[in-house]
C-alpha positions as CSV (number, residue, x, y, z in Angstrom):
1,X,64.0,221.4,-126.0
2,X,63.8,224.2,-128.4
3,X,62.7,222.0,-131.6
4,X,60.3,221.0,-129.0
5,X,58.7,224.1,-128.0
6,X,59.2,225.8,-131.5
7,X,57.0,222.5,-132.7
8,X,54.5,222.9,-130.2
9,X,53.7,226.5,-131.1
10,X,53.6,226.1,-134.6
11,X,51.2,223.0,-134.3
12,X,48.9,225.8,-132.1
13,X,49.3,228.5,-134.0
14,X,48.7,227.2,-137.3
15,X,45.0,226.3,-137.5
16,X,44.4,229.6,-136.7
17,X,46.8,231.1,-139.6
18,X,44.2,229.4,-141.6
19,X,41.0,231.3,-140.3
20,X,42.9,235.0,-140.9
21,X,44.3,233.6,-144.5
22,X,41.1,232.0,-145.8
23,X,38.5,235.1,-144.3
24,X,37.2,236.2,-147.6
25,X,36.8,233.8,-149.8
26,X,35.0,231.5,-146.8
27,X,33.3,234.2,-145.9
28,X,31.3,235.1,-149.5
29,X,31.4,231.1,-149.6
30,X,29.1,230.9,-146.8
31,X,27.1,233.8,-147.7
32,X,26.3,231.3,-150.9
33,X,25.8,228.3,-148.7
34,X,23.3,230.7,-147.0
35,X,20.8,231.5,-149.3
36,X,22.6,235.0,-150.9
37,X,24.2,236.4,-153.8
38,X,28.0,236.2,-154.0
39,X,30.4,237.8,-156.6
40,X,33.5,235.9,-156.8
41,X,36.4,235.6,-158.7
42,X,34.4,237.0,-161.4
43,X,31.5,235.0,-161.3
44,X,28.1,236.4,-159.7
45,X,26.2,233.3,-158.0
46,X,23.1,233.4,-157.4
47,X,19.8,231.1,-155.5
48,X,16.9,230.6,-158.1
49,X,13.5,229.7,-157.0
50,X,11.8,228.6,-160.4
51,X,11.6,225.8,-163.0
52,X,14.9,225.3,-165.8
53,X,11.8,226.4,-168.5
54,X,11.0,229.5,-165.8
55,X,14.8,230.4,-165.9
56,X,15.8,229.8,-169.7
57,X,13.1,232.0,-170.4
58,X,13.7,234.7,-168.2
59,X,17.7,234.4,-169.0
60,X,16.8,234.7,-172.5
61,X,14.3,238.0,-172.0
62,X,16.8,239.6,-169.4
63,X,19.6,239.4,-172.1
64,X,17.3,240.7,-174.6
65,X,16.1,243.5,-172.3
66,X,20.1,244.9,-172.0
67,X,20.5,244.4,-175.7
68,X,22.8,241.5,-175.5
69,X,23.2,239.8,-178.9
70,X,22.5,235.9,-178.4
71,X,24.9,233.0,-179.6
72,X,23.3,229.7,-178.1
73,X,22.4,227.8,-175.1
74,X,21.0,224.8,-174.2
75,X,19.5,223.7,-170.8
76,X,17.3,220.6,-169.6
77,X,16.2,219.7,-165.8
78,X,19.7,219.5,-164.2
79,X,22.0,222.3,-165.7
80,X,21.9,225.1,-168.8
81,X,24.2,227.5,-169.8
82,X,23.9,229.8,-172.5
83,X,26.2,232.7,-174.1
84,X,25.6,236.4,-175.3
85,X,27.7,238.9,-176.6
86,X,27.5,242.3,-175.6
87,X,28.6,245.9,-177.7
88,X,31.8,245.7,-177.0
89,X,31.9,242.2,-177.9
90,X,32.6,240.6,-174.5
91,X,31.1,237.3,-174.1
92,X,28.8,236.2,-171.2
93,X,27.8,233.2,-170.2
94,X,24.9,232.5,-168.1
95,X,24.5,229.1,-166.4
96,X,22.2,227.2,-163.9
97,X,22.7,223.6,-162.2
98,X,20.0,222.3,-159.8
99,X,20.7,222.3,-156.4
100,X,17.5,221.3,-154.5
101,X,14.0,220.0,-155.8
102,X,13.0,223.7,-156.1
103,X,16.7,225.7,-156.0
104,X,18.8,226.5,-159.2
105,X,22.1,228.3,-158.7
106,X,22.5,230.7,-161.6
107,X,25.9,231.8,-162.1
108,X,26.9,235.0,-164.6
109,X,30.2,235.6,-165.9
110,X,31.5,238.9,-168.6
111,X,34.7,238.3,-170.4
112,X,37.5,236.5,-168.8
113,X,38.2,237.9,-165.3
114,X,34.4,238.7,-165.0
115,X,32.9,242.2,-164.3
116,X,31.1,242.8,-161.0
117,X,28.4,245.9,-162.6
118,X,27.5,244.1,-165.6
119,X,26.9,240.8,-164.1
120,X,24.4,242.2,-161.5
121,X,23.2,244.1,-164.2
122,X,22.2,241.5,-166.1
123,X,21.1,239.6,-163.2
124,X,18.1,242.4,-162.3
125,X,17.4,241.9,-166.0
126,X,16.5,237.9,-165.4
127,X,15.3,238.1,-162.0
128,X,13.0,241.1,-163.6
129,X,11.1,238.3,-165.3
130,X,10.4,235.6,-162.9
């Protein structure tokens, strides 16, 4: 009777262990599913409303603007992504992917593990020119 009641607990209990565990992460999730910006796990995500021309140009001009030194990229009608370097040598890469007719998700990453002041930084930068 124990295993029983020890079983039927856990079975209750559990679903709900997952709401507390996953709160963050689902939370800034949704807040991208929504419409908003999101920073995470070192990438800063963010809704575009222009053409793949619109946004290369304005990635391009926004790095330019912060003094990024640029290495390449490459983009068409679906997805881009293109890389800069910045004084202290960090790279950051800048990509877009289409998401709806008139949507791209443009997502900015510094370095490895990402840094939060840069990335929006250089995101003002390219939204500056749309």
């Amino acid at each position: 009777m124990k295993i029983t009641m020890r079983s039927l607990l856990l079975a209750l209990l559990l679903p709900f262990s997952a709401l507390f565990l996953t709160g963050c992460i689902a939370v800034v999730a949704g807040g991208v599913a929504a419409g908003g910006t999101a920073y995470v796990l070192g990438d800063l995500t963010t809704p575009v409303q222009a053409t793949p021309e619109q946004l290369e140009q304005a990635i391009q001009k926004g790095g330019r603007d912060m003094g990024l030194q640029y290495i390449r990229g490459a983009g068409d009608e679906t997805a881009g992504e293109y890389r800069f370097r910045n004084a202290e040598d960090r790279r950051i890469t800048v990509k877009y992917s289409r998401k709806s007719p008139v949507f791209l998700e443009m997502s900015i990453r510094v370095g490895t593990f990402g840094d939060e002041a840069i990335s929006r930084s250089l995101e003002e930068a390219i939204l500056k020119h749309l």
